[in-house]
Every structure is written in structure tokens, then in C-alpha cells.
N, CA, C, O and CB atoms as a CASP TS submission, in Angstrom:
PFRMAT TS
TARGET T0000
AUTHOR 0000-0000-0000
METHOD Language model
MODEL 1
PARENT N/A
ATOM      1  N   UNK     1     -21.452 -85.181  -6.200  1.00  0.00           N
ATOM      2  CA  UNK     1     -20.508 -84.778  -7.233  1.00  0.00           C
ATOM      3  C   UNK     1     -19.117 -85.275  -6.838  1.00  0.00           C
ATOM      4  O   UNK     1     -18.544 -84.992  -5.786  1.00  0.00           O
ATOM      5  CB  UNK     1     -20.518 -83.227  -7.434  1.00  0.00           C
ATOM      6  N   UNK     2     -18.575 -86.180  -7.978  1.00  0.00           N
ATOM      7  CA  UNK     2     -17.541 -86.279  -7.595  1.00  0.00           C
ATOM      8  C   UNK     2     -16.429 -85.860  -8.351  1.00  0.00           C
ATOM      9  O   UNK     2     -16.320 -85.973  -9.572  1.00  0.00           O
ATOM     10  CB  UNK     2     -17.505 -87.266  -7.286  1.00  0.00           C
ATOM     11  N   UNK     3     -15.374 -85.230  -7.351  1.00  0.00           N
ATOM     12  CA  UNK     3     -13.758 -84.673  -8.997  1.00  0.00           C
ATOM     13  C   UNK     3     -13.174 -85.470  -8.572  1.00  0.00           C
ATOM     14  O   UNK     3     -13.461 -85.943  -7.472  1.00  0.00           O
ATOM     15  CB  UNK     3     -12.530 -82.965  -9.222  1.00  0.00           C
ATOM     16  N   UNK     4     -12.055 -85.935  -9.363  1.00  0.00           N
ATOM     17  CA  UNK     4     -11.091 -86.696  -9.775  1.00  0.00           C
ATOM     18  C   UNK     4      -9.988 -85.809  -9.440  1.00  0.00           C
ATOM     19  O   UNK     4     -10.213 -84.798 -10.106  1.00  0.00           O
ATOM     20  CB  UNK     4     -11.204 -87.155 -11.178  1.00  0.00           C
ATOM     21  N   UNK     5      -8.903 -85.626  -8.763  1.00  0.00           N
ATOM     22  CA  UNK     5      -7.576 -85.288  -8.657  1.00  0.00           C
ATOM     23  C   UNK     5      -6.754 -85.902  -8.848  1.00  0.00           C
ATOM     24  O   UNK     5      -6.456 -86.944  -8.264  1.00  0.00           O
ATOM     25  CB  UNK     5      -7.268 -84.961  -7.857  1.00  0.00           C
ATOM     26  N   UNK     6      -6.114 -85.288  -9.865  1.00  0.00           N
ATOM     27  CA  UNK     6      -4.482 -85.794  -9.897  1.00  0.00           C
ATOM     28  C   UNK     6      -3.629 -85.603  -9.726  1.00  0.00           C
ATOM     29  O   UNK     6      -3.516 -84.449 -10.140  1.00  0.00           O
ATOM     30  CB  UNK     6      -3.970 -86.007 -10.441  1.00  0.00           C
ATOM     31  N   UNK     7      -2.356 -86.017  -9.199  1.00  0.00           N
ATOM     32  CA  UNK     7      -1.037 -86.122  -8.615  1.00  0.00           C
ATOM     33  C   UNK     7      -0.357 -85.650  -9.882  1.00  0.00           C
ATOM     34  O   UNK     7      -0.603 -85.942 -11.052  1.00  0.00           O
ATOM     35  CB  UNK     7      -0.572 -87.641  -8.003  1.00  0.00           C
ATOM     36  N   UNK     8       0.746 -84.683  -9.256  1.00  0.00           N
ATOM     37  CA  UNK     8       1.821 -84.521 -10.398  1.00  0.00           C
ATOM     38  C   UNK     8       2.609 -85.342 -11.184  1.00  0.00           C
ATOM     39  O   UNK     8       3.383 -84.952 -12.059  1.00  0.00           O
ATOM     40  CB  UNK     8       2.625 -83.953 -10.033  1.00  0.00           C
ATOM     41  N   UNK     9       2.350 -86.750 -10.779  1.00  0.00           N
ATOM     42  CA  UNK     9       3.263 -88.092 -11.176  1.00  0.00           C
ATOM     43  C   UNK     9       1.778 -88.335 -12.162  1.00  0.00           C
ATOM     44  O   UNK     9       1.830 -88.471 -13.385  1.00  0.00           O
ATOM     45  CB  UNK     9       3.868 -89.592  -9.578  1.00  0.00           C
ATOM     46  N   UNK    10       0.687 -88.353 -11.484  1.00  0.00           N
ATOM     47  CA  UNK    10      -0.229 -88.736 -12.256  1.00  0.00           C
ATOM     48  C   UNK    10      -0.678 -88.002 -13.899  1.00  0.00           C
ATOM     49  O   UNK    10      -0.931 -88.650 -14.915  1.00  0.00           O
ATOM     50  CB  UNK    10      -1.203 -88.676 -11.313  1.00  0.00           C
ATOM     51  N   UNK    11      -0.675 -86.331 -13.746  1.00  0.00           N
ATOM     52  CA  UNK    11      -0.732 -86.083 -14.691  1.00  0.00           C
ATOM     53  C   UNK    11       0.492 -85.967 -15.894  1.00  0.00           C
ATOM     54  O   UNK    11       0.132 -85.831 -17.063  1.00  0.00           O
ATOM     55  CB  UNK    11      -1.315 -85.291 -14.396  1.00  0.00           C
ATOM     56  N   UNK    12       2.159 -86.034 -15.506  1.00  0.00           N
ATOM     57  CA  UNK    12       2.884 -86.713 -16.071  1.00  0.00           C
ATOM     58  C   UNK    12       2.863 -87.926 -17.199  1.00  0.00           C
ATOM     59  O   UNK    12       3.167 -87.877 -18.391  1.00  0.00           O
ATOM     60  CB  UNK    12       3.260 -86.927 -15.261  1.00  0.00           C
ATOM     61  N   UNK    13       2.373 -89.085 -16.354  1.00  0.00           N
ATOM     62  CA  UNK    13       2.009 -89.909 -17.030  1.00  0.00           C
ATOM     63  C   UNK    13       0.594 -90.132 -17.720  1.00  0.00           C
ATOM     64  O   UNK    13       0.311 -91.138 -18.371  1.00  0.00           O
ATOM     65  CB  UNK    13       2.325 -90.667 -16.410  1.00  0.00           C
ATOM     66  N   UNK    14      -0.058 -89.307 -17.544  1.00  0.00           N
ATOM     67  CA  UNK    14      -1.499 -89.562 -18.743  1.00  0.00           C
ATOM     68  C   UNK    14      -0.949 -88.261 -19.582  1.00  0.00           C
ATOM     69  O   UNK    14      -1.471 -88.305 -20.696  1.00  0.00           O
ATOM     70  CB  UNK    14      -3.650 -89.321 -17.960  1.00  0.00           C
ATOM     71  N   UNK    15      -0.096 -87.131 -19.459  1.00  0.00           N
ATOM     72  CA  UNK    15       0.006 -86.296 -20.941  1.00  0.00           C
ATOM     73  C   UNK    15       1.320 -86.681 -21.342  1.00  0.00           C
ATOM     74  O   UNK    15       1.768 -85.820 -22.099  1.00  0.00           O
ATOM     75  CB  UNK    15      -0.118 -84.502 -20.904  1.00  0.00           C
ATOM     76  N   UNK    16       2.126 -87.613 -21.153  1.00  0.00           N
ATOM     77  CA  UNK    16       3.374 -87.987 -21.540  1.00  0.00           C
ATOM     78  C   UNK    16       4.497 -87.250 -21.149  1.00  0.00           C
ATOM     79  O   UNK    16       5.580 -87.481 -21.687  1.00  0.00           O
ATOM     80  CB  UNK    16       3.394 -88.060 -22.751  1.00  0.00           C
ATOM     81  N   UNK    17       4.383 -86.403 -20.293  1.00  0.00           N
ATOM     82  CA  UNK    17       5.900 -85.760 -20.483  1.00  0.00           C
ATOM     83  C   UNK    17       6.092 -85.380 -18.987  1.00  0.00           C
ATOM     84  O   UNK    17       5.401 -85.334 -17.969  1.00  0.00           O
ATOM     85  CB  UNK    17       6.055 -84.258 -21.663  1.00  0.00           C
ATOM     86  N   UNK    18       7.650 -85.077 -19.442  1.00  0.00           N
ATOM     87  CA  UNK    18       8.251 -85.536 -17.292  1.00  0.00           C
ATOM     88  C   UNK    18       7.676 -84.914 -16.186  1.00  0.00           C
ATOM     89  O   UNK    18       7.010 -83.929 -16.505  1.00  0.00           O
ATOM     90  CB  UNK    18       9.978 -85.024 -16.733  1.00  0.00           C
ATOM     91  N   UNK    19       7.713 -85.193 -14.810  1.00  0.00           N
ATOM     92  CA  UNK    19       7.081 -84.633 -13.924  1.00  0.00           C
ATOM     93  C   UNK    19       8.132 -83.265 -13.763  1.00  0.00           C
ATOM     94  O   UNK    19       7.679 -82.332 -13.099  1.00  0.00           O
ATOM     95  CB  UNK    19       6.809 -85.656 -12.660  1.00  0.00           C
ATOM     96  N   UNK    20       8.998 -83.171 -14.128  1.00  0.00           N
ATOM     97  CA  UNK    20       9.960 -81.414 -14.197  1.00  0.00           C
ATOM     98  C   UNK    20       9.254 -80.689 -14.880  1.00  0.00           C
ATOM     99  O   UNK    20       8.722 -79.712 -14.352  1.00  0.00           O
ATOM    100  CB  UNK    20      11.558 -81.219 -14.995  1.00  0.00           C
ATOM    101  N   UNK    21       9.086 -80.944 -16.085  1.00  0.00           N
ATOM    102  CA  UNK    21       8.173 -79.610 -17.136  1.00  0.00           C
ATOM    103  C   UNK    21       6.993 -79.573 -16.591  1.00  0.00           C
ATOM    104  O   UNK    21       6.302 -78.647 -17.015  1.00  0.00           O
ATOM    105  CB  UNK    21       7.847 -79.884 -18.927  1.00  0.00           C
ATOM    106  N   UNK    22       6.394 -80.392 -15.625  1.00  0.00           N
ATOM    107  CA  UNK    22       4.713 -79.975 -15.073  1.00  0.00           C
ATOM    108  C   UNK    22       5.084 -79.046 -13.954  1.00  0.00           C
ATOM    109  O   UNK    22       4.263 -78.174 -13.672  1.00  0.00           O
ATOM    110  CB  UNK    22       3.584 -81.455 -14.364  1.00  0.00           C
ATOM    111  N   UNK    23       6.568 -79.131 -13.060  1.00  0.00           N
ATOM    112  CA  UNK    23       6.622 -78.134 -12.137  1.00  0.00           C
ATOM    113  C   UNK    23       7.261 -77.253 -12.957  1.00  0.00           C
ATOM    114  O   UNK    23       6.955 -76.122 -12.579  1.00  0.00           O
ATOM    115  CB  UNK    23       7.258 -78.413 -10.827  1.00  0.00           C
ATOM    116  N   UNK    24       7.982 -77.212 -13.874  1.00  0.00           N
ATOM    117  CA  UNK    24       8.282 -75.688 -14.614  1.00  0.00           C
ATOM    118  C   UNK    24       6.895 -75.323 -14.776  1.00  0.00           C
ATOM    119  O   UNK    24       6.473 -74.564 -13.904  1.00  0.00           O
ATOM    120  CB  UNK    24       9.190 -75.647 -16.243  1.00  0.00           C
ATOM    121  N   UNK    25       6.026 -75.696 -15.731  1.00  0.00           N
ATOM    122  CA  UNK    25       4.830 -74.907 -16.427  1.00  0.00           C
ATOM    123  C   UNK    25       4.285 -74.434 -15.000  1.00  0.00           C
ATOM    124  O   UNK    25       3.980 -73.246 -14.905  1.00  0.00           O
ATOM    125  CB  UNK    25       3.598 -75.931 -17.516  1.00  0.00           C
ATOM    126  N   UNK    26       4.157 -75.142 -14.040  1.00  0.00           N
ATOM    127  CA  UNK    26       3.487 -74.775 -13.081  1.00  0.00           C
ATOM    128  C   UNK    26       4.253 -73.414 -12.220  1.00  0.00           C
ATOM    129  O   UNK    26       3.638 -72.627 -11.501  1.00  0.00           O
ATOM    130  CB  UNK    26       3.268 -76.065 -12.308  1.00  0.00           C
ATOM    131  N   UNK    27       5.641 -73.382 -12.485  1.00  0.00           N
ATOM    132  CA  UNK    27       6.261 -71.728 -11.819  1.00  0.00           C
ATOM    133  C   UNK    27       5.909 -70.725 -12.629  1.00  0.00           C
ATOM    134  O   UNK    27       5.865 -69.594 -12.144  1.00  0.00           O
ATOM    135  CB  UNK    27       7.975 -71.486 -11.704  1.00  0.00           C
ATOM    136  N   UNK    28       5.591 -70.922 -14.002  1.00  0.00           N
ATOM    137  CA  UNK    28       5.681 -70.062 -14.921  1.00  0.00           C
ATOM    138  C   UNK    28       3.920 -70.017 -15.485  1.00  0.00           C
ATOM    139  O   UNK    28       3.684 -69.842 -16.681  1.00  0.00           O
ATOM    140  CB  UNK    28       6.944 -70.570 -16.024  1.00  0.00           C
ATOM    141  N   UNK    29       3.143 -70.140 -14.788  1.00  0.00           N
ATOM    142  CA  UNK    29       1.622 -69.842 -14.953  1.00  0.00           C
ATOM    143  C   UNK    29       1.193 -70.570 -16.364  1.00  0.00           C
ATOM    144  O   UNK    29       0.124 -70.128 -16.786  1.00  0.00           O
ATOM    145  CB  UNK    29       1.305 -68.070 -15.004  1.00  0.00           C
ATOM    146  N   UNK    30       1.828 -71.659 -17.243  1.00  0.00           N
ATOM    147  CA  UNK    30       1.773 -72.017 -18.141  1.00  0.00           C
ATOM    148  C   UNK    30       1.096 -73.159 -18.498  1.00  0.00           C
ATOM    149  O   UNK    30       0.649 -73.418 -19.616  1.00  0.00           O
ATOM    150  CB  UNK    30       2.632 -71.946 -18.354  1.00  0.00           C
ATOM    151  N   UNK    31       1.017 -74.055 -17.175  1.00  0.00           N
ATOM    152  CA  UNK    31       0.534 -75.411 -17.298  1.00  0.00           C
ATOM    153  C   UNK    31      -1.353 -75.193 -17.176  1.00  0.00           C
ATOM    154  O   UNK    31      -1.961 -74.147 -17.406  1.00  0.00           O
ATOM    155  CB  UNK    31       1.360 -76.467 -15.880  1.00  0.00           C
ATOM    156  N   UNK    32      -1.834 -76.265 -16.834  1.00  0.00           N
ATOM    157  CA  UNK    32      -3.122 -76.629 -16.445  1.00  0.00           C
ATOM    158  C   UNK    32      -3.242 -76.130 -15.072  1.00  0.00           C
ATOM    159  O   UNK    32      -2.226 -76.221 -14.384  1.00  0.00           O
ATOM    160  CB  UNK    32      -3.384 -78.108 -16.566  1.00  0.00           C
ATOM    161  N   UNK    33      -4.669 -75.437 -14.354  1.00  0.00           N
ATOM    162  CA  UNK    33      -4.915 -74.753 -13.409  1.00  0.00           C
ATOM    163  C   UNK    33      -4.835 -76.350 -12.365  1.00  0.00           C
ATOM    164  O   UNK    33      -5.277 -77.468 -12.629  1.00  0.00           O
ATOM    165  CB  UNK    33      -6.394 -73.695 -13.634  1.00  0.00           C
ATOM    166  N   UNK    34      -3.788 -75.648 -10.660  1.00  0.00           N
ATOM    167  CA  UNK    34      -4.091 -76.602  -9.713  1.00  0.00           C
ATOM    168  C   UNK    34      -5.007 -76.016  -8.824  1.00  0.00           C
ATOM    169  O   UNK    34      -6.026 -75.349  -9.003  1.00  0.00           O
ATOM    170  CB  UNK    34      -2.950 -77.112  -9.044  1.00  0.00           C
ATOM    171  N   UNK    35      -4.455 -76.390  -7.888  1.00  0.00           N
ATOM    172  CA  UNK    35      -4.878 -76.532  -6.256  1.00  0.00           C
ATOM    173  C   UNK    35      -3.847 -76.858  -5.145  1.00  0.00           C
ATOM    174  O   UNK    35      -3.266 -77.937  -5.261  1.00  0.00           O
ATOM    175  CB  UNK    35      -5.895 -77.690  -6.096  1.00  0.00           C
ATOM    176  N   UNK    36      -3.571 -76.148  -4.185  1.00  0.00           N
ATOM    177  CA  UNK    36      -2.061 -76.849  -3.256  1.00  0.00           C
ATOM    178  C   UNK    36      -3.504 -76.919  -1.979  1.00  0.00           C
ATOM    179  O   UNK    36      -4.289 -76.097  -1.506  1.00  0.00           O
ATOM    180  CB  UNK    36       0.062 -75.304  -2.767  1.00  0.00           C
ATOM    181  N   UNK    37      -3.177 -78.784  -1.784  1.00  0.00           N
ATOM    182  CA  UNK    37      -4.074 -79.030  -0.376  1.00  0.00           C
ATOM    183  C   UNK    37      -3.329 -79.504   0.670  1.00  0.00           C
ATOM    184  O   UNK    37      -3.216 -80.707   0.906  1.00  0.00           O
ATOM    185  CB  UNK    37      -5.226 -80.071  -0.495  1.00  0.00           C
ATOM    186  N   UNK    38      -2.859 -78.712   1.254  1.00  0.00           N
ATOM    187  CA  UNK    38      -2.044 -78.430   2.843  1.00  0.00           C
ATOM    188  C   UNK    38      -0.572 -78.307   1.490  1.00  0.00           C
ATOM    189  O   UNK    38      -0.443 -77.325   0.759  1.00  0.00           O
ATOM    190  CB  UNK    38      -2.041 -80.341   4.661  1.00  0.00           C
ATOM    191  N   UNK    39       0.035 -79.109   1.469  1.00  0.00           N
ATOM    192  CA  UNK    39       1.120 -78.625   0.524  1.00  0.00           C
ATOM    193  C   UNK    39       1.067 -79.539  -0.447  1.00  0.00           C
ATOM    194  O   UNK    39       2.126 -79.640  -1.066  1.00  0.00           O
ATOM    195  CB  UNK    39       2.541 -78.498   1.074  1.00  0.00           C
ATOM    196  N   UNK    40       0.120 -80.305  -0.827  1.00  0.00           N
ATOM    197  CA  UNK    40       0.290 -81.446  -2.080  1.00  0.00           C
ATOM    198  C   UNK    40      -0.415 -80.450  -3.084  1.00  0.00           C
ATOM    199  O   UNK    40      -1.563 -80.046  -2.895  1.00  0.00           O
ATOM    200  CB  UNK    40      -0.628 -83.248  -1.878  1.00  0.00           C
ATOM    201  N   UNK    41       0.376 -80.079  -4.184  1.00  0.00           N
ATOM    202  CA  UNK    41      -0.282 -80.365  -5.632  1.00  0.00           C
ATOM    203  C   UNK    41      -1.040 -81.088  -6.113  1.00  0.00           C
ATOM    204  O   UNK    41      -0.695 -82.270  -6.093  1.00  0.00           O
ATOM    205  CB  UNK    41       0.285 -80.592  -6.346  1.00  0.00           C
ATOM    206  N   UNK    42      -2.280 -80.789  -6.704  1.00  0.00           N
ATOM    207  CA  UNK    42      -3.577 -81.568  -6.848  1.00  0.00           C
ATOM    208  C   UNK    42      -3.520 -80.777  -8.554  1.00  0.00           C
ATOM    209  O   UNK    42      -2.821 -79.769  -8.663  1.00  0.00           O
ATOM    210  CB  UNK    42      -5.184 -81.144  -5.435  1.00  0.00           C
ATOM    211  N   UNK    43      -4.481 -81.443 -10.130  1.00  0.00           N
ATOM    212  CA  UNK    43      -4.943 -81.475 -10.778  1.00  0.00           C
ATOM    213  C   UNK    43      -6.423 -81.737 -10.767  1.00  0.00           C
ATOM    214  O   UNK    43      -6.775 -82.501  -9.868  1.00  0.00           O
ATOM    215  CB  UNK    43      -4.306 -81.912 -11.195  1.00  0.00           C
ATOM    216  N   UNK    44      -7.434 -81.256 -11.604  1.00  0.00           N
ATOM    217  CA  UNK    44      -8.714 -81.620 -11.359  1.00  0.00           C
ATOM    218  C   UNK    44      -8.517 -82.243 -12.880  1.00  0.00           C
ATOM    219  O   UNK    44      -7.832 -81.754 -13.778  1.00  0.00           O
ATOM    220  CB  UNK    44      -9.959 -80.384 -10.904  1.00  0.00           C
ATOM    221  N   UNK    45      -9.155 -83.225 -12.915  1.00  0.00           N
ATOM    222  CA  UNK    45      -9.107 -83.636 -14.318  1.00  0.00           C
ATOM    223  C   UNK    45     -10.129 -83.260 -15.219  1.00  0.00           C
ATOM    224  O   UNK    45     -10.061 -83.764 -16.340  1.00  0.00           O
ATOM    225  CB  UNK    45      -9.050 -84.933 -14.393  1.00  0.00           C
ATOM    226  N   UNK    46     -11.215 -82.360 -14.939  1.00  0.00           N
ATOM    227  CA  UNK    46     -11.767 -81.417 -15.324  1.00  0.00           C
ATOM    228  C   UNK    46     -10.736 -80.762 -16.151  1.00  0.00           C
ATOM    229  O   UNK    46     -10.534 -81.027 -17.336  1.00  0.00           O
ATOM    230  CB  UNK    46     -12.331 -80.739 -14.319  1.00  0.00           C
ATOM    231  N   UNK    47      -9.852 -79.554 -15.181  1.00  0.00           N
ATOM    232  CA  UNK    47      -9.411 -78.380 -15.721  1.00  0.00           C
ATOM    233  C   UNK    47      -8.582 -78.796 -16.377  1.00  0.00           C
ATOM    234  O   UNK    47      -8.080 -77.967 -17.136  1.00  0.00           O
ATOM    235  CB  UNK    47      -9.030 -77.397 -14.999  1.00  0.00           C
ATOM    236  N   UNK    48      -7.906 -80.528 -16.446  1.00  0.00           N
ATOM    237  CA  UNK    48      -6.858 -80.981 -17.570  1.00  0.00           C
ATOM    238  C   UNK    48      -7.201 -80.586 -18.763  1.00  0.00           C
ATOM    239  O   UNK    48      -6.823 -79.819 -19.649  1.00  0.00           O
ATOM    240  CB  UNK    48      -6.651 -82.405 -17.714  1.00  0.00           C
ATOM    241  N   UNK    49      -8.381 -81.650 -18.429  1.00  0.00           N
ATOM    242  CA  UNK    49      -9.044 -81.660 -20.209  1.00  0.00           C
ATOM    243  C   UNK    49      -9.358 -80.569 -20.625  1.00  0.00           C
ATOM    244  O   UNK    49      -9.489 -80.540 -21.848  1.00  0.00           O
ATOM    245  CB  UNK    49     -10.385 -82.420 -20.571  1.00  0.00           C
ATOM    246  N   UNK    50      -9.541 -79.621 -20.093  1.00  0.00           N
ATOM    247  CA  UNK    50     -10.129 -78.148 -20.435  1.00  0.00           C
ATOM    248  C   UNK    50      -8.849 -77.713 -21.520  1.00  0.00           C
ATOM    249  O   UNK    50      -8.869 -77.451 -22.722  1.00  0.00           O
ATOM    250  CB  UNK    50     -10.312 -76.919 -18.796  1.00  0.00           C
ATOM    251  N   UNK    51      -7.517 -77.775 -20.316  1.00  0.00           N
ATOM    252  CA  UNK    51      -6.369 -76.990 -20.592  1.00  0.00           C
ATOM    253  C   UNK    51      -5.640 -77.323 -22.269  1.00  0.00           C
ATOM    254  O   UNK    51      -5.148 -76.614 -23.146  1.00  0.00           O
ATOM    255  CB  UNK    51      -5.290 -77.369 -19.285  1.00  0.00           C
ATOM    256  N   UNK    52      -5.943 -79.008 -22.072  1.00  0.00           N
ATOM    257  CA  UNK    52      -5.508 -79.754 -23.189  1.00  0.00           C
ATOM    258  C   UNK    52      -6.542 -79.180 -24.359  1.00  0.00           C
ATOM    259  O   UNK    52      -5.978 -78.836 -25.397  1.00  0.00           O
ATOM    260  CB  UNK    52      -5.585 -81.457 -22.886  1.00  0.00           C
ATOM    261  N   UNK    53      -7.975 -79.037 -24.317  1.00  0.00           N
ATOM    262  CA  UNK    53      -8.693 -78.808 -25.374  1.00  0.00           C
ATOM    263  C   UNK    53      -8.198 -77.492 -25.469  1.00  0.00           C
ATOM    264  O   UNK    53      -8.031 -77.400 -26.685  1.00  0.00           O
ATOM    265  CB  UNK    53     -10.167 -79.046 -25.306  1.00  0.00           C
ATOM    266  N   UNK    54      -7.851 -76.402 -24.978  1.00  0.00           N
ATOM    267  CA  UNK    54      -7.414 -75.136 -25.473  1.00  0.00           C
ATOM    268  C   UNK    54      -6.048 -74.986 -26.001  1.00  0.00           C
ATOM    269  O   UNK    54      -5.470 -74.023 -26.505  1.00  0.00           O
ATOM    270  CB  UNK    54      -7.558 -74.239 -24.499  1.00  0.00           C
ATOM    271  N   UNK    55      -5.637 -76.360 -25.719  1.00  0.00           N
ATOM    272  CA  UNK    55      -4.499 -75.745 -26.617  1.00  0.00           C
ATOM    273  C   UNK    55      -4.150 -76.698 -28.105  1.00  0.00           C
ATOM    274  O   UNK    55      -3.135 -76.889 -28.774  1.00  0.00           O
ATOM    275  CB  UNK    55      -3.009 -75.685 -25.565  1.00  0.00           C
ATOM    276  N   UNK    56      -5.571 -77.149 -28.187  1.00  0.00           N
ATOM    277  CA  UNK    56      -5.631 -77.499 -30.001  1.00  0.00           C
ATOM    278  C   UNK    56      -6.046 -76.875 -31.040  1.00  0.00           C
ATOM    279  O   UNK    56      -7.061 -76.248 -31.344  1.00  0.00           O
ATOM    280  CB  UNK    56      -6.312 -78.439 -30.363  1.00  0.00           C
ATOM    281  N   UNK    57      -4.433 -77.352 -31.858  1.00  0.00           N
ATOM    282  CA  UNK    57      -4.567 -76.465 -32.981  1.00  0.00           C
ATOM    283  C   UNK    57      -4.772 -77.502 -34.360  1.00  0.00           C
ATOM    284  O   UNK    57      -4.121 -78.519 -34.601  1.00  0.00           O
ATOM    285  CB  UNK    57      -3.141 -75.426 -33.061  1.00  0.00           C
ATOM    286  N   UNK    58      -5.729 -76.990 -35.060  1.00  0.00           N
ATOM    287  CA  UNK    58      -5.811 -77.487 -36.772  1.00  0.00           C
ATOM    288  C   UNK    58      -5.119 -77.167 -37.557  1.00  0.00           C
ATOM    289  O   UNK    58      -5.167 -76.000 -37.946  1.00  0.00           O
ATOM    290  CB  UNK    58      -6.778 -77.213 -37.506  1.00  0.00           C
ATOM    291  N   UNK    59      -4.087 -78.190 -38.169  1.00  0.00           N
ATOM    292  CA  UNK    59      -3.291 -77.428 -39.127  1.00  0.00           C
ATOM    293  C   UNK    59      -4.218 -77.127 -40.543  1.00  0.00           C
ATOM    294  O   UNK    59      -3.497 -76.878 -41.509  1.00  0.00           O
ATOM    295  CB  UNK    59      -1.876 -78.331 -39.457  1.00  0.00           C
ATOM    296  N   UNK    60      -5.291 -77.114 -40.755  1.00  0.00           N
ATOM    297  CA  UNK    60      -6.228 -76.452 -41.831  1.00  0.00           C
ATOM    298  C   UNK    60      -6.497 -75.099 -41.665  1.00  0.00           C
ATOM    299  O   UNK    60      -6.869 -74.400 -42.607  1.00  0.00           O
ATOM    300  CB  UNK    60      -7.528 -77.066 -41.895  1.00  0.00           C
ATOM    301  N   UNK    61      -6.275 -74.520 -40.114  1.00  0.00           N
ATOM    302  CA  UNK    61      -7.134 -73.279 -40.048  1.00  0.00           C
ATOM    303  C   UNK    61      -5.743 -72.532 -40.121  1.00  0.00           C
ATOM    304  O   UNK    61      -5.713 -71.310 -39.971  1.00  0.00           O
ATOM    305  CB  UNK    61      -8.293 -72.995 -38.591  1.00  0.00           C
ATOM    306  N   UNK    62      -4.379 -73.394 -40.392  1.00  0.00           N
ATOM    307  CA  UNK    62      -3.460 -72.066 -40.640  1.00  0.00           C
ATOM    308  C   UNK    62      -3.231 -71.501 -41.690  1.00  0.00           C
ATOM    309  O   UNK    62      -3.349 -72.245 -42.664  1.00  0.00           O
ATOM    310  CB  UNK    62      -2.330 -72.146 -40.338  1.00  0.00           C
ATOM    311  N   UNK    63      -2.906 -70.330 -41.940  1.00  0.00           N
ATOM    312  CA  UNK    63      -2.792 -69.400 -43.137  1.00  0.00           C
ATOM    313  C   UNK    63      -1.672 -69.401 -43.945  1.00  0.00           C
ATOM    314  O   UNK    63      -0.527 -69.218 -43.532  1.00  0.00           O
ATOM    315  CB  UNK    63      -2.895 -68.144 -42.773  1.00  0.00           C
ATOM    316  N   UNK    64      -2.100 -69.676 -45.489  1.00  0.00           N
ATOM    317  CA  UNK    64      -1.186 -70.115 -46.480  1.00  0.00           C
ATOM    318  C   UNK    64      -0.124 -69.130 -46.910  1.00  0.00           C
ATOM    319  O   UNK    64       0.702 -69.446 -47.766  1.00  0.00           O
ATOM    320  CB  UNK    64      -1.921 -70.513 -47.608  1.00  0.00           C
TER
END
């Protein structure tokens, strides 16, 4: 089995937005679940995609 980890620079650049708002979301329990290995910040790109699929919304299922 193999996971994929990603770097905070890394997941930056595959969800578009700066490596600051990934360490804000990350003080504030908001972002995608890590991992600290010895002191590096790690992503599983598992729990990305997870995080990203939970937070889609349909604008059909909103109420008129």
C-alpha cells in the first residue's frame, strides 16, 4: 500500500490558494486532516480529496 503525502507548498499548489491560508485553516481545525512527522507537515492525498469532496455544494439543492 502505498499513500501519497503532501507538502504544504504541495497542497497549495494543486488547490490554488496560498501556502498562509493552509497554515491558518490548519490553526483553526478548518483545513484538510494532517500528520506532523518529526516536525514536517504532511497531507495524505487521500484525506485531501475526501476534505475537498465534503465540501461540495450544488447550487440546485439550494432553497428558493
Amino acid at each position: 500500500m502505498t499513500i501519497k503525502l503532501l507538502t504544504p507548498i504541495e497542497l497549495s499548489q494543486l488547490i490554488k490558494v496560498p501556502e498562509g491560508t493552509i497554515a491558518n485553516w490548519r490553526c483553526q481545525g478548518s483545513g484538510p486532516p494532517y500528520t506532523k512527522i518529526g516536525n514536517r507537515v504532511r497531507y495524505s492525498e487521500a484525506d485531501v480529496t475526501k476534505w475537498i469532496n465534503g465540501k461540495y455544494r450544488d447550487p440546485a439543492d439550494r432553497a428558493a
